[in-house]
N, CA, C and O of each residue as an XYZ file, in Angstrom:
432
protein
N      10.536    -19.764    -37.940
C       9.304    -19.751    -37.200
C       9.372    -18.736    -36.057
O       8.311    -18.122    -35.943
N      10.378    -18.361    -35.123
C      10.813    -17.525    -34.152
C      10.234    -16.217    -34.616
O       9.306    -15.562    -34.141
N      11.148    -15.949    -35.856
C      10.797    -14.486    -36.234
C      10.171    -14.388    -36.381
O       9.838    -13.356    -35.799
N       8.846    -15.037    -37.270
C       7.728    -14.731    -37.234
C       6.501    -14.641    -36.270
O       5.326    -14.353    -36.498
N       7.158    -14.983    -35.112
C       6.198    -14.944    -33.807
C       6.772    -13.705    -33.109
O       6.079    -13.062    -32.320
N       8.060    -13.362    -33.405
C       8.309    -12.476    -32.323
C       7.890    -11.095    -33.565
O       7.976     -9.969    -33.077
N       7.571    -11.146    -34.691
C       6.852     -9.881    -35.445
C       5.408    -10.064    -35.501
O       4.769     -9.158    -36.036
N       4.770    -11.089    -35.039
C       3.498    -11.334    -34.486
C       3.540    -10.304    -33.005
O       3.169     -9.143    -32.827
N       4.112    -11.228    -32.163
C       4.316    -10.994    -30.709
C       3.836     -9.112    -30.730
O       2.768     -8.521    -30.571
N       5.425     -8.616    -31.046
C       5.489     -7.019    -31.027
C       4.424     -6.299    -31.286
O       4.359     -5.510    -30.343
N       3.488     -6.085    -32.052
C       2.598     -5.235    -32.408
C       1.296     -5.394    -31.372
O       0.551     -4.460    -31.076
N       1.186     -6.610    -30.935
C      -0.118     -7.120    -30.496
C       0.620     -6.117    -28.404
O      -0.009     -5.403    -27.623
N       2.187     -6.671    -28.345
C       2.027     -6.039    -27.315
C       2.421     -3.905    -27.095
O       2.443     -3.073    -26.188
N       2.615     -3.960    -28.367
C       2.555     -2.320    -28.353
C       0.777     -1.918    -28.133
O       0.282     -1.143    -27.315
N       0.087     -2.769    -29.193
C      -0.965     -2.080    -28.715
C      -1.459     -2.255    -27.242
O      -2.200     -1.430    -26.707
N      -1.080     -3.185    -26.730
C      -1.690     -3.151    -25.390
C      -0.956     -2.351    -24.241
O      -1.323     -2.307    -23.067
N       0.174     -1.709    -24.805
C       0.551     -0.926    -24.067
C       0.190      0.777    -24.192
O       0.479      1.524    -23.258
N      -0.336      1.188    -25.192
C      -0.819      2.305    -25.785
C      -2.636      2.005    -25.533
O      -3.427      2.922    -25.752
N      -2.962      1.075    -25.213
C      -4.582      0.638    -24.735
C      -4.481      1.037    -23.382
O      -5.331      1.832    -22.981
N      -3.281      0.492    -22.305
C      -3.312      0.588    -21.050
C      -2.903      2.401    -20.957
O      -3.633      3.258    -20.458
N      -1.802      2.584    -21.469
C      -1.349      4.042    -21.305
C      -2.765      4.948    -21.385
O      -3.188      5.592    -20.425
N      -3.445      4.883    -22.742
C      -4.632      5.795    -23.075
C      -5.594      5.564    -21.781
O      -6.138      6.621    -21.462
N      -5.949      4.460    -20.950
C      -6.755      3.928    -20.025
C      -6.647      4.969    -19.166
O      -7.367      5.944    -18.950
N      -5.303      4.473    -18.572
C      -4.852      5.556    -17.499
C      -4.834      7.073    -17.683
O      -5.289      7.798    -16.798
N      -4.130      7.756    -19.225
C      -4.422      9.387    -18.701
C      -6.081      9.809    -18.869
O      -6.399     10.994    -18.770
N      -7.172      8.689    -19.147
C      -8.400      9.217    -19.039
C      -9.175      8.492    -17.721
O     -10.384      8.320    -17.569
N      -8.035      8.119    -16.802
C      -9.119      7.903    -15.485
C      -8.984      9.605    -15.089
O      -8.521     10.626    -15.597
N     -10.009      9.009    -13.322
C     -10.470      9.725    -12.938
C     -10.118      9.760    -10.918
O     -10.655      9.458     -9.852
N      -9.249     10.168    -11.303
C      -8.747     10.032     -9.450
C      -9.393      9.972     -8.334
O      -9.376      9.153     -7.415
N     -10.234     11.382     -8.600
C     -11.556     11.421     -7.587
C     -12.570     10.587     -7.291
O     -13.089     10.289     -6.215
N     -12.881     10.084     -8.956
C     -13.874      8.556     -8.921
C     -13.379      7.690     -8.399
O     -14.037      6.957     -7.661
N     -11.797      7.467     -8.662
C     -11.208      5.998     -7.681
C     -11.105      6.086     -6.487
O     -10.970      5.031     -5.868
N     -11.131      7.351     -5.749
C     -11.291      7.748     -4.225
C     -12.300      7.131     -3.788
O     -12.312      6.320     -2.862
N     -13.291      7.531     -4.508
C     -14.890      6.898     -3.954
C     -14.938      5.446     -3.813
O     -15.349      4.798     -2.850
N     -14.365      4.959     -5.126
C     -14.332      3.119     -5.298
C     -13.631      2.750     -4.475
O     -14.015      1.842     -3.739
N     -12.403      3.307     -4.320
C     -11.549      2.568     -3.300
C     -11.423      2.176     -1.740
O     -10.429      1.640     -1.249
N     -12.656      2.551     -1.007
C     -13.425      2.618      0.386
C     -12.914      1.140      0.547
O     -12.075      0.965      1.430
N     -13.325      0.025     -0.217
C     -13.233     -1.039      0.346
C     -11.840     -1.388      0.440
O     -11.678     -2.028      1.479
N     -11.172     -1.299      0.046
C      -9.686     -1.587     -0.918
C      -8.768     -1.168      0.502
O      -8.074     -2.026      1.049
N      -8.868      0.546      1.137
C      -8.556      1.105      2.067
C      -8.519      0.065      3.415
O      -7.831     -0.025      4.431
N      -9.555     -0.592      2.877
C      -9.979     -1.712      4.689
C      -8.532     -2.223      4.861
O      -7.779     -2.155      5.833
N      -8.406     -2.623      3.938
C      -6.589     -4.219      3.877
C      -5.859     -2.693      3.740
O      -5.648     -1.943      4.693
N      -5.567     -2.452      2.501
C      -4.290     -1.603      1.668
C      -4.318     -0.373      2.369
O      -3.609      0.360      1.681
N      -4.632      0.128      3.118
C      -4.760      1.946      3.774
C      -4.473      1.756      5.217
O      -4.597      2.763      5.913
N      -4.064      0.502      5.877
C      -3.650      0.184      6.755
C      -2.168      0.289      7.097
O      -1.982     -0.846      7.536
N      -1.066      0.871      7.176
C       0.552      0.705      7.689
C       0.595     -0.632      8.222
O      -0.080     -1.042      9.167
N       1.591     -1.401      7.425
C       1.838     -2.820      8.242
C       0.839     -3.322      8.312
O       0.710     -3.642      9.493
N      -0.144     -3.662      7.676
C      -1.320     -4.834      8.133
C      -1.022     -5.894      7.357
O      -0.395     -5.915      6.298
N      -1.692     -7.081      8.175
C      -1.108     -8.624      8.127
C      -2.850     -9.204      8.109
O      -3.934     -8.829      8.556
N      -2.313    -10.302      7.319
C      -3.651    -10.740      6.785
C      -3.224    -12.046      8.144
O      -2.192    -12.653      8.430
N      -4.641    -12.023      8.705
C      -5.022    -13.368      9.695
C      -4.813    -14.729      8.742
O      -3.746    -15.337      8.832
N      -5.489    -15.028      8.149
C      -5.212    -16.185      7.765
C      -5.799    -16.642      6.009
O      -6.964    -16.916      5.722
N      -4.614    -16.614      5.039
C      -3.168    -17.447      5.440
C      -2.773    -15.564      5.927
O      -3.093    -14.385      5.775
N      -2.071    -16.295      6.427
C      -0.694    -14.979      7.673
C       0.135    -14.493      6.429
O       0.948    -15.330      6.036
N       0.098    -13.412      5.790
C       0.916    -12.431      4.925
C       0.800    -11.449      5.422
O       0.012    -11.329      6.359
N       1.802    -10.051      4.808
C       1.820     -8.528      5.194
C       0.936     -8.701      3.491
O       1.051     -9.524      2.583
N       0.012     -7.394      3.698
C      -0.366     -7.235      2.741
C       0.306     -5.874      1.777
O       0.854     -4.910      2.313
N       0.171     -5.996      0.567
C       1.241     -4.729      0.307
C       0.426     -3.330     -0.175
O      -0.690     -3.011     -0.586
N       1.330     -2.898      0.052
C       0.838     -1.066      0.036
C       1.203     -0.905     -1.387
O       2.143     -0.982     -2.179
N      -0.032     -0.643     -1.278
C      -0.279      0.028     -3.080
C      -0.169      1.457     -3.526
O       0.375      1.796     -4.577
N      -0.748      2.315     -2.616
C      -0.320      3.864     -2.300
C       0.815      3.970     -3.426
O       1.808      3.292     -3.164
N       0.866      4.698     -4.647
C       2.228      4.867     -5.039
C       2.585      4.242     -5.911
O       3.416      4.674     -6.710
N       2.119      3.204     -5.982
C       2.161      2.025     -7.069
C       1.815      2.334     -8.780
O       0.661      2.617     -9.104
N       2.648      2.271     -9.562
C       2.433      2.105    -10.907
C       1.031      2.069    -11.513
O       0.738      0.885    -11.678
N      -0.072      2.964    -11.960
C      -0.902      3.055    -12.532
C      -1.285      1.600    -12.922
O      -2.046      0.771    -12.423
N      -0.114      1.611    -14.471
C      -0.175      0.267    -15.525
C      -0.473     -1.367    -14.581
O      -1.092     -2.338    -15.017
N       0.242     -1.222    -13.106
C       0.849     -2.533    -12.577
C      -0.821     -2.183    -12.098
O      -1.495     -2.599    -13.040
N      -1.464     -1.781    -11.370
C      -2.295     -1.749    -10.614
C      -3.528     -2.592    -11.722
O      -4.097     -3.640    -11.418
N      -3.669     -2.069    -12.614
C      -4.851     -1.828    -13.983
C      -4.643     -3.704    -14.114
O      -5.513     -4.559    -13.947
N      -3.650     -3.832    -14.354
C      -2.867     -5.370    -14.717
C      -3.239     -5.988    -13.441
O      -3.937     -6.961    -13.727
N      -3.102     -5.885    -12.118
C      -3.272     -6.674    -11.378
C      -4.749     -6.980    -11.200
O      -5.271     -8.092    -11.285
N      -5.393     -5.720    -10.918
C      -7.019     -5.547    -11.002
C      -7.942     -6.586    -11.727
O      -8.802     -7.364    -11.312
N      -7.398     -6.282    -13.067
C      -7.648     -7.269    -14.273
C      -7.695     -8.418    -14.265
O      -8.694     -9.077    -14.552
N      -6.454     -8.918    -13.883
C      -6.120    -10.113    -13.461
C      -6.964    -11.221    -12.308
O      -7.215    -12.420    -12.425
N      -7.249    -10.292    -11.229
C      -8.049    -11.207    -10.005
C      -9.162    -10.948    -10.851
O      -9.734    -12.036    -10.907
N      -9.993     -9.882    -11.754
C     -11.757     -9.950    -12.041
C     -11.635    -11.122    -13.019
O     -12.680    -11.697    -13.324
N     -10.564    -11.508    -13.504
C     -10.843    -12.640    -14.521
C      -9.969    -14.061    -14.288
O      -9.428    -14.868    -15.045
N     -10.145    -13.911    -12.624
C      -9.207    -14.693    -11.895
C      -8.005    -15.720    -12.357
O      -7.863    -16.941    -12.291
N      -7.379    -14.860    -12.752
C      -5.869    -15.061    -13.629
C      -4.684    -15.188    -12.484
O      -3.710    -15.938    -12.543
N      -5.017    -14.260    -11.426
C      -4.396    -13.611    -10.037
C      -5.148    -14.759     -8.685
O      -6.242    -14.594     -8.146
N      -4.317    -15.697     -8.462
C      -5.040    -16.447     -7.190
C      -5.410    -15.454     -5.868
O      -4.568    -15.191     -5.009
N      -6.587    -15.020     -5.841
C      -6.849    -14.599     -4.254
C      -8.302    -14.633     -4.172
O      -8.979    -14.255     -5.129
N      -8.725    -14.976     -3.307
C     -10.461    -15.483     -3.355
C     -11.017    -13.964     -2.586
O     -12.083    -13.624     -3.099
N     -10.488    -12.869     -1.354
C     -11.170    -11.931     -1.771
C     -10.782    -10.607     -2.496
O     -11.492     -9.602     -2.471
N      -9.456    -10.712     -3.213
C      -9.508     -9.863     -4.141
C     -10.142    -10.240     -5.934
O     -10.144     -9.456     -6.883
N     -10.467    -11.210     -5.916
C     -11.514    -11.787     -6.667
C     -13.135    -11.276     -6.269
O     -13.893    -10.759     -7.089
N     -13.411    -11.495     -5.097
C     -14.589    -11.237     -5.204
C     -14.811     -9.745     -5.255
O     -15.856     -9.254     -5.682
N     -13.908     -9.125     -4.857
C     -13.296     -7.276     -4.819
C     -13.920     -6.919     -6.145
O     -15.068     -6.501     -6.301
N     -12.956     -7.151     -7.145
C     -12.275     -6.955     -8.581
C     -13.663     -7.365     -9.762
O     -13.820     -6.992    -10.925
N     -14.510     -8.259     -8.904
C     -15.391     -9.405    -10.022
C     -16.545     -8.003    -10.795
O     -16.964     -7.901    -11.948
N     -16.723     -7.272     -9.807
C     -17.989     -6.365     -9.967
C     -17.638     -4.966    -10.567
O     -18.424     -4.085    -10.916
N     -16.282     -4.968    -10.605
C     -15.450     -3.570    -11.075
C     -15.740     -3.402    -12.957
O     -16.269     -4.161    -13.768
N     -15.417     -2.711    -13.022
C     -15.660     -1.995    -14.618
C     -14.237     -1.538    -15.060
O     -13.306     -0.918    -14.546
N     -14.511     -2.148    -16.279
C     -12.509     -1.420    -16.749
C     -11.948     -0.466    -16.543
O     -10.744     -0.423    -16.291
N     -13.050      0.943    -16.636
C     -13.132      2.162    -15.957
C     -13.055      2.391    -15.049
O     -12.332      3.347    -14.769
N     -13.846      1.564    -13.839
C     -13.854      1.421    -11.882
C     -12.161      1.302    -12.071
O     -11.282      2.142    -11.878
N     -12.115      0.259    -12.412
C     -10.204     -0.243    -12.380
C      -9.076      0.884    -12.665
O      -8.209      1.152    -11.833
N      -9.194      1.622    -14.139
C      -8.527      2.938    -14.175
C      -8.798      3.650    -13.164
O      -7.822      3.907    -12.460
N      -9.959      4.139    -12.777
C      -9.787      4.749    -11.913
C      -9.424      4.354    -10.627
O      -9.103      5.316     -9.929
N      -9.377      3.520    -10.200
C      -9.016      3.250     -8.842
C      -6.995      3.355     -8.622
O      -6.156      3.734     -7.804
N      -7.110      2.646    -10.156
C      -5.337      2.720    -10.231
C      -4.548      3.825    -10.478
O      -3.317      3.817    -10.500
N      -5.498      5.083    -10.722
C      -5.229      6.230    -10.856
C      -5.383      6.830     -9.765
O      -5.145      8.024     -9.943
N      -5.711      6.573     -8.535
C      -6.294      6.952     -7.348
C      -5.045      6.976     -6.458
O      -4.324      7.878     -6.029
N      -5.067      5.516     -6.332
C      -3.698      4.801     -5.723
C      -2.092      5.516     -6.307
O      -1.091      5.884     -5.693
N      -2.455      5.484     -7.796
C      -1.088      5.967     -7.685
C      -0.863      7.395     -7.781
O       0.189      7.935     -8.122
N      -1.634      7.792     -7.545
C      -1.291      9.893     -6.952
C      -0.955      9.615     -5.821
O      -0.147     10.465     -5.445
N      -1.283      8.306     -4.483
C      -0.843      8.711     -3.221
C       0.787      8.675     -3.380
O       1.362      8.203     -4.360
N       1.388      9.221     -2.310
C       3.135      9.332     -1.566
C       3.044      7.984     -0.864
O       3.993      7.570     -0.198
């Protein structure tokens, strides 16, 4: 039964890695510049700390295309617990998302 899930498993996650890869070399950097205005408020900050609950929030600048696309994803179909990167993420487009994660990760 194993093997046959893990030759299930494999194919289903190659394609989603050749879905995400293709995603990313057809964003659009410049478009995620524009989207990302709000994003900049928390994440474009050095060291900023969320008031309450009290966390550092993390710098995305730099960050993995794929991880970004995945996280994005995740809060619009609130998979990812955070109530306002949920409400962020809810209105985004799979495309808004490439691009934004393509944005982020050209920064240093």
């Amino acid at each position: 039964m194993k093997s046959k899930l893990k030759r299930s498993v494999l194919p289903v996650s190659l394609l989603a890695t050749v879905l995400v890869t293709n995603t990313v070399l057809a964003a659009d950097p410049a478009a995620g510049e524009k989207l990302a205005e709000t994003c900049l408020g928390c994440h474009g900050i050095p060291d900023q700390v969320n008031v309450y609950p009290t966390y550092k929030v993390p710098k995305i600048g730099g960050q993995h295309a794929q991880y970004l696309i995945a996280a994005l994803t995740a809060y619009k179909n609130k998979t990812r617990a955070h109530a306002t990167m949920h409400a962020n993420a809810s209105a985004l487009s799979d495309t808004d998302i490439a691009d934004i994660a393509a944005y982020f990760a050209s920064l240093k």
